[in-house]
N, C-alpha and C positions, 0 to 999 in steps of 0.2 A: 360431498359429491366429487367424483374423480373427473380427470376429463381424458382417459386413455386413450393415446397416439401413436400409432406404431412410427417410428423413428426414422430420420430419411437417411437412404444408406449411401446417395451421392457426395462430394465434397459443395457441390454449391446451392445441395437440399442443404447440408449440416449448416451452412453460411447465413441459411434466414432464421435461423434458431441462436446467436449470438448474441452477447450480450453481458452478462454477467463479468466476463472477462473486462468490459470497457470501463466499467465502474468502479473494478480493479486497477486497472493501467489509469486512471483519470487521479484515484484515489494514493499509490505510489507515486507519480511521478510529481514530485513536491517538495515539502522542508528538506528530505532528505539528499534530492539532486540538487537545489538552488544551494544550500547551506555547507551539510556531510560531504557531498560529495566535490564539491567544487572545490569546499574546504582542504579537502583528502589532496586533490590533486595541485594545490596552489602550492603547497607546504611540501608534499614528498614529490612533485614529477610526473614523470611517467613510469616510476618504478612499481607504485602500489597499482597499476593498472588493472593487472591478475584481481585482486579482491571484488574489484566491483564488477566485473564480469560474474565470479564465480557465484557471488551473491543475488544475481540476479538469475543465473541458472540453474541451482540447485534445491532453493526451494519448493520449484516449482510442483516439485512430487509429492509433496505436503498436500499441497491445493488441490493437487489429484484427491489423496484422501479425503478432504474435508468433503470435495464436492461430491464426490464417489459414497460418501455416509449422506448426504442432504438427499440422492437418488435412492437411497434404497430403504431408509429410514423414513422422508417427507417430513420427519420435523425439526427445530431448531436448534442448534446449534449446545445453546447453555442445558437445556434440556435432555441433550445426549451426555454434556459433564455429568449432568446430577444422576446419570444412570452408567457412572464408568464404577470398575470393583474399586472398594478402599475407603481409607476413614472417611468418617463423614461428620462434618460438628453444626450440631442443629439440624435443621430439614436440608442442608444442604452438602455436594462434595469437596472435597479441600480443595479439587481444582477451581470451586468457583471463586470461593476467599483468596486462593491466591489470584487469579484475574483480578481481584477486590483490591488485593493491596497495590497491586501497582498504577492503576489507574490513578491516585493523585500525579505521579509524574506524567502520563497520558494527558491529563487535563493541561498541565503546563505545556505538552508540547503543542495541542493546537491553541495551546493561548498563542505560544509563537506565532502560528501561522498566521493565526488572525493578525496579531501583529504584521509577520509581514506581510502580509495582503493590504494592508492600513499604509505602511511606509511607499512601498513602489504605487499606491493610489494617490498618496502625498507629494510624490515625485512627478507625476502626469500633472497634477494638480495643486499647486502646496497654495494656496489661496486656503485651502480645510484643511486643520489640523489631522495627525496624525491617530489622536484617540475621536477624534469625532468620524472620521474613517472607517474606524475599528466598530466602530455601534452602526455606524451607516450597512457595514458589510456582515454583521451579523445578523441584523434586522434582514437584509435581502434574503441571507440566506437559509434562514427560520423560517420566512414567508414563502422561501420556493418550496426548500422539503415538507412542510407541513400539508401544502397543498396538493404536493403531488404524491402521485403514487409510481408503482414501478416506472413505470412506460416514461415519464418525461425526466427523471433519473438518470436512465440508460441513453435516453438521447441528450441530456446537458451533458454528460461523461462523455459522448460520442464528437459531439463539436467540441469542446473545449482539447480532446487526445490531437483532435486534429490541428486544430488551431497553433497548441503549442509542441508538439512535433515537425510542421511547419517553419514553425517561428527558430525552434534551435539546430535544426538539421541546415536551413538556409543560414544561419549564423556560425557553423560550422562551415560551409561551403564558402563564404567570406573571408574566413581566415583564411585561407590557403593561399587570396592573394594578398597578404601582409608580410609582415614582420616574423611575423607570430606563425608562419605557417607549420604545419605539423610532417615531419617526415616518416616513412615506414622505419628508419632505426629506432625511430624513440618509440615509436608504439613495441616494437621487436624487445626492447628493454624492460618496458613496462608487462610483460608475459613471460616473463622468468621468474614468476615464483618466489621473490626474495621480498622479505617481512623486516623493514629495520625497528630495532628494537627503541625507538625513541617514537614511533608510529605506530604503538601497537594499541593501546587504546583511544586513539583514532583509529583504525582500522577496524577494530572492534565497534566501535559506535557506526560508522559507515557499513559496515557488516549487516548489523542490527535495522538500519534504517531504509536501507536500498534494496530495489528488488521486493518484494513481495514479502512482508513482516509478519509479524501472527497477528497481529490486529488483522491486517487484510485475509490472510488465511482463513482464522474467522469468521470475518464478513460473507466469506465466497458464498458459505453455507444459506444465506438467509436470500443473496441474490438469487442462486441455484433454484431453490425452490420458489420466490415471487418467478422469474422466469419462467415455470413451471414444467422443468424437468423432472420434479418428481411426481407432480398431477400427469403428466402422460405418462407415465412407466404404472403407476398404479399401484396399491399396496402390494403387498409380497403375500399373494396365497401360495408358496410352493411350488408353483407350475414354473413348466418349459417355458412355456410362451410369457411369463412374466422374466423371466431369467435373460431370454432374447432380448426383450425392450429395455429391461435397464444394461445391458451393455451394450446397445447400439445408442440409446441417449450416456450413455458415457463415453462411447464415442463425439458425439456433438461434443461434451464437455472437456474433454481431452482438446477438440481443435480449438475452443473457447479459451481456453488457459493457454494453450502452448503461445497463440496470434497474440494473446495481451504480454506474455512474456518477451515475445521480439520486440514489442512494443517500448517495453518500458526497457528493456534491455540495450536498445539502440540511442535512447535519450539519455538514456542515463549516464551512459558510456561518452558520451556529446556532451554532457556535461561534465565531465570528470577530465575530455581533453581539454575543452576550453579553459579551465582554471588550470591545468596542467603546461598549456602552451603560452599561454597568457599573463594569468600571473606569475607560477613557479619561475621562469623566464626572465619577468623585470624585477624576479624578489619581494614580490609585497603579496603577502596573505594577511589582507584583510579580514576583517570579522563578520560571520553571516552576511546580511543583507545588505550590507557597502559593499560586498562583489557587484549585485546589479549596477552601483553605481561604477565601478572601477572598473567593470566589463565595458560599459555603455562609455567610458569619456576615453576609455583606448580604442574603441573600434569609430568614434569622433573625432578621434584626430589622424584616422586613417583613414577612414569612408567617408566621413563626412557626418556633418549632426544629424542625417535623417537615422541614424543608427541606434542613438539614443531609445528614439521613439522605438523602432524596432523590440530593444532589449524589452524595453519598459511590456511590450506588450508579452511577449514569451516568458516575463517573469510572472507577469500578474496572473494569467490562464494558470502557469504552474504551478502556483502558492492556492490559487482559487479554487481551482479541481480537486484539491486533496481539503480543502475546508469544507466544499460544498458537500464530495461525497462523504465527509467525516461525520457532519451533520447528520445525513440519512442514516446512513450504517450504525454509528453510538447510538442514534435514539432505538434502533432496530435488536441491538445486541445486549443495551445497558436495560432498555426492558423487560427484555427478554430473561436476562440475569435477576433481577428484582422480582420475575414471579417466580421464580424458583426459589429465591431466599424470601418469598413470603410478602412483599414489601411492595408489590402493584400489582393486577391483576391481567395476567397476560396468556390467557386461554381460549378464546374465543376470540374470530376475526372483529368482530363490536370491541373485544377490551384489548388486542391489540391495538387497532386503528389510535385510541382512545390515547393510550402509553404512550406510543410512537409519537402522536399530535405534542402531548404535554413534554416530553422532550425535548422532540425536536426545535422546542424554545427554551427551554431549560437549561439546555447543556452547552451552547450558543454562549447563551449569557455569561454564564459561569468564564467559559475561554476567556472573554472579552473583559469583564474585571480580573480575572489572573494576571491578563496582558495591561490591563490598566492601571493596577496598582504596582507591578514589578517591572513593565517597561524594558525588558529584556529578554528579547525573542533565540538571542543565538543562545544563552544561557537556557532557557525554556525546550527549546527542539532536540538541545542536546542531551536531557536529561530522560527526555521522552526518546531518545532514542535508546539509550542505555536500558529502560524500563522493556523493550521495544525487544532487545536481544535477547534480556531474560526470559520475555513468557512466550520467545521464540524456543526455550525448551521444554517448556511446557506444550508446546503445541508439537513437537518430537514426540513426547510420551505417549499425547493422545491420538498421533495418528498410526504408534503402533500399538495400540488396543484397535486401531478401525481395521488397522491391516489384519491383524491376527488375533480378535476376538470376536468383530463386531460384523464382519464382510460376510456374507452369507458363502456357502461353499461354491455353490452353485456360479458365482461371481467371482474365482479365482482370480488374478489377474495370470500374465505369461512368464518363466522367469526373467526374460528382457524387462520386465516394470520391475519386477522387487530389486532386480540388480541395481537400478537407475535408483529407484527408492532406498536402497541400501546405498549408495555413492552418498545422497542427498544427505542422509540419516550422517552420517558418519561425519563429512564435511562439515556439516553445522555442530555438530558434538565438539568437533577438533575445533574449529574456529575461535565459537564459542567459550566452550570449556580453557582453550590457552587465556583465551581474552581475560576471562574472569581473573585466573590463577595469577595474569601481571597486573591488571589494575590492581587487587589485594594485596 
């Protein structure tokens, strides 16, 4: 049963139809800003600046495709790999073996998180260890996604965006009366485009992790539709009036992505000064998650200890949003992948719910002894980021099958999109493509 809606054509009609985007921004802003990027910027400055801008604005036209295929298709994501042309081994397509292979280092990276989500809760708290933490927080976070469905998803992503864009925008706004404050030459430095050669698989991994990844790209597609942009647009009998409605609800969706792109574009960037003006500065790049700590005891001995607490909280919303939405979105995507290789049964709304359920405690678990037997979250993130970059070109390939196989004609886009889309396409190839060629 469809629920067809003609599409609102104001901007603050398009603003009650949001959402999917937040789940996105809650879901990026995470491992890869507390860790990658802080990382990035403690080590080289403000020179690598350029990168994590560009990485957070140039995917974004991906996520136009994904979402742009979930409106005009209505169905899921793994579902549209198993129907792209090309070999195929077994019932299923090489692109979904390959998503297949790389999710062992996936699991390891939110082992990480879990991890640190465990450390800076040990920090508020160290009365509880660090791995009892780690089960306490996966347990919570098992029991929220199993329970819910869309709607209280999009509003946990929606407080926590807020809570910790809050938290590091006003920790940014502290710096400036320190030590540490940041001037426009050094950001001016840091937007020259210059790539040093001893930072380039760091750069690469921050690439790979910030801004909006194919894992997330992927996700868009499964929010898009629980959202129900593509139950209002309606299936495609060939009509005008079906052709109107999915490109005025790709409107909604275009303002949907672009808002969670400022979003996480702004954070992320705050985070890559902070460790740029902070630590780069006094010399010490620390490892992963001792930044929280080494952020929090230098803005302590400037502000004063209530700063501590401060960090502590804008770390933890930030480690926690990308666990909790990772939770929803794996159990959503990983089952979804499983009924196409045969392996659960994910056709019907009854044997989705079902999958999702057994997941969404499944794969929890899993993180949390990865994190409990290896006890190395910067190692873990890192590697999940790597993983992260790669089937970031896989998700290149298939969103030019969407562009120019799968897009119905009728749904053109303007050449202002394909240029932007070709800028995006191109950028990630290049980035990419070097990154590999020096890590090798």
């Amino acid at each position: 049963m469809t629920k067809i809606l003609t599409p609102p054509t104001t901007f603050l009609g398009r603003i009650r139809y949001l959402g999917p985007g937040f789940i996105l921004s809650a879901a990026i802003v995470g491992s890869g800003e507390l860790i990658a990027t802080t990382a990035l910027g403690a080590k080289a400055g403000f020179v690598m600046f350029w990168i994590i801008i560009l990485s957070c604005l140039v995917k974004v036209a991906l996520q136009l495709e994904f979402g742009k295929n979930a409106i005009y298709t209505g169905t899921f994501i793994m579902h549209n790999f198993n129907n792209l042309p090309g070999l195929r081994f077994g019932k299923s397509h090489w692109s979904i073996w390959l998503w297949l292979s790389l999710q062992g280092l996936k699991l390891l990276q939110v082992g990480g998180i879990v991890g640190g989500v465990a450390i800076v809760l040990n920090m508020a708290w160290p009365g509880i260890s660090v791995n009892v933490w780690a089960i306490i927080s996966v347990l919570v976070t098992s029991f929220w996604v199993y329970r819910g469905n869309y709607g209280p998803i999009e509003k946990g992503s929606l407080v926590m965006i807020l809570l910790f864009t809050v938290v590091i925008l006003l920790s940014l706004f502290l710096l400036q009366g320190t030590k540490y404050a940041i001037h426009w030459e050094q950001i001016k430095t840091g937007l020259q485009f210059s790539l040093p050669v001893g930072m380039v698989a760091m750069a690469f991994g921050a690439f790979g992790i910030t801004g909006v990844g194919g894992d997330e790209i992927m996700y868009y597609n499964y929010w898009c539709i629980e959202k129900g942009y593509a139950a209002y647009t309606g299936p495609n009998d060939g009509s005008e009036e079906w052709a109107v409605r999915a490109k005025g609800w790709f409107r909604v969706m275009y303002l949907d992505a672009v808002l969670s792109m400022v979003v996480y574009t702004i954070v992320t960037a705050a985070f890559y000064l902070l460790g740029a003006a902070v630590l780069h500065s006094a010399g010490s790049v620390p490892e992963g998650y001792e930044m929280v700590e080494v952020l929090s005891r230098i803005f302590t001995e400037t502000l004063g200890p209530w700063a501590k607490n401060l960090f502590l909280v804008g770390a933890f919303f930030v480690l926690y949003s990308t666990l909790f939405t990772a939770a929803a979105s794996w159990a959503r995507v990983w089952g979804d992948a499983f009924g196409q290789l045969g392996w659960m049964k994910f056709n019907t709304e009854a044997e989705q719910r079902k999958s999702i359920g057994i997941l969404s405690w499944v794969l929890p678990a899993i993180w949390c002894i990865l994190f409990l037997f290896l006890q190395s979250p910067v190692m873990m993130v890192i590697l999940g980021g790597i993983a992260t970059s790669i089937l970031l070109l896989l998700i290149v390939y298939v969103s030019l099958v969407f562009r120019y196989r799968e897009l119905p004609a009728s749904l053109k886009p303007s050449m202002a999109y394909d240029l932007f889309f070709w800028i995006s396409v191109v950028s990630i190839l290049t980035v990419s493509g070097y990154g590999i060629v020096q890590i090798l």
